[in-house]
Every structure is written in C-alpha cells, then in structure tokens.
N, C-alpha and C positions, 0 to 999 in steps of 0.2 A: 743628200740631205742639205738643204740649203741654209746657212746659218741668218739667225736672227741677231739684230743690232741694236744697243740702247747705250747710254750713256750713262756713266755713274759720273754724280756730280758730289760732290763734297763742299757744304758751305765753311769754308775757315773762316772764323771772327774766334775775338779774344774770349776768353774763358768767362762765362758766365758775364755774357756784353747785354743782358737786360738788365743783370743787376747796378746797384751802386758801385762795386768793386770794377772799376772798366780799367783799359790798359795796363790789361795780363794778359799776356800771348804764351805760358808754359805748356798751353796744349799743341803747339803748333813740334814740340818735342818729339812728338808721335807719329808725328805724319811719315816720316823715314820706314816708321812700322807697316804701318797699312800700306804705302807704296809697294812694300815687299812682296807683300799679299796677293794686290793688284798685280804684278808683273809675274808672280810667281803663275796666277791664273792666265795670263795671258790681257789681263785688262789694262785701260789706257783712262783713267780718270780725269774728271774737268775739277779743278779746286777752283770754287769762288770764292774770294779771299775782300776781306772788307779792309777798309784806311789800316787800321788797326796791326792785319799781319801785314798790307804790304811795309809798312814799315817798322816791323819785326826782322831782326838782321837772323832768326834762327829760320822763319820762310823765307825770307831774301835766298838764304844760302839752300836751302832744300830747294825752292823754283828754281834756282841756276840748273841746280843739279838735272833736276827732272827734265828742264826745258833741253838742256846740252844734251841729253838722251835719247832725244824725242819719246820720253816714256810716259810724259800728264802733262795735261795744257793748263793754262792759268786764265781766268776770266776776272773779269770786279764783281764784287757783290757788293755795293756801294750802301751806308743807312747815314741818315743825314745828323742823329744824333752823333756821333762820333768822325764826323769826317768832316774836316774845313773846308771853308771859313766856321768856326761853330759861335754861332750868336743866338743870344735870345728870343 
C-alpha cells in the first residue's frame, strides 16, 4: 500500500487578529497541545506564524522546541495590517 502525503498547515496569528482587540498571542498556549496530537499521529505540521507570534516569546519558545526536534517547520504568514513599518 503506498502511502499518501499532504501537509497540515496551521495559520498562527494572534487571537481574534481581525478584530480591534490585536496583540494577544494566549492562543499560541495551545500549540504544545496539538503538537502532541500531531506527533502522537505520526505528523509533521507547517505553522505559519504572522509578525504578531513571531514575536510572541511563548511561540519563540515552542518553534525552538519543535524546530530542535525536527518535529514542525515554521513558515511566515505575513498580513500588512500588523506587521512593520505599519503606516497609514
């Protein structure tokens, strides 16, 4: 049986990042959860991560993790409202 291959990608941005309420990263909490999940199944997740978490010290510290593991890749998911230079 020859296996098939797809990629689970997870967009991380801060917590409810359409609303007004921006720069809140408490969901990035969870991600240690769902890694578990992932690894426990055997998967290897892409997290695209906007301005927002990468400089979030609680994903900082979870991407080390994963990265030093080689157990999930990390990508940008760049949006221009919240990422510098931000001008009018």
């Amino acid at each position: 049986m020859s296996e098939t291959a797809f990629i689970i990608t997870v967009d991380t941005e801060g917590d409810d990042c359409v609303a007004a309420a921006r720069d809140h990263t408490h969901n990035a909490r969870f991600l240690p959860r769902f890694q578990s999940l992932c690894e426990r199944y055997g998967f290897q997740p892409v997290y695209l991560a906007n301005y927002e978490m990468a400089m979030c010290d609680a994903f900082v510290e979870f991407g080390r993790d994963v990265i030093a593991r080689r157990a999930a890749e990390i990508g940008m998911h760049l949006h221009a409202w919240n990422s510098p230079p931000l001008l009018p």
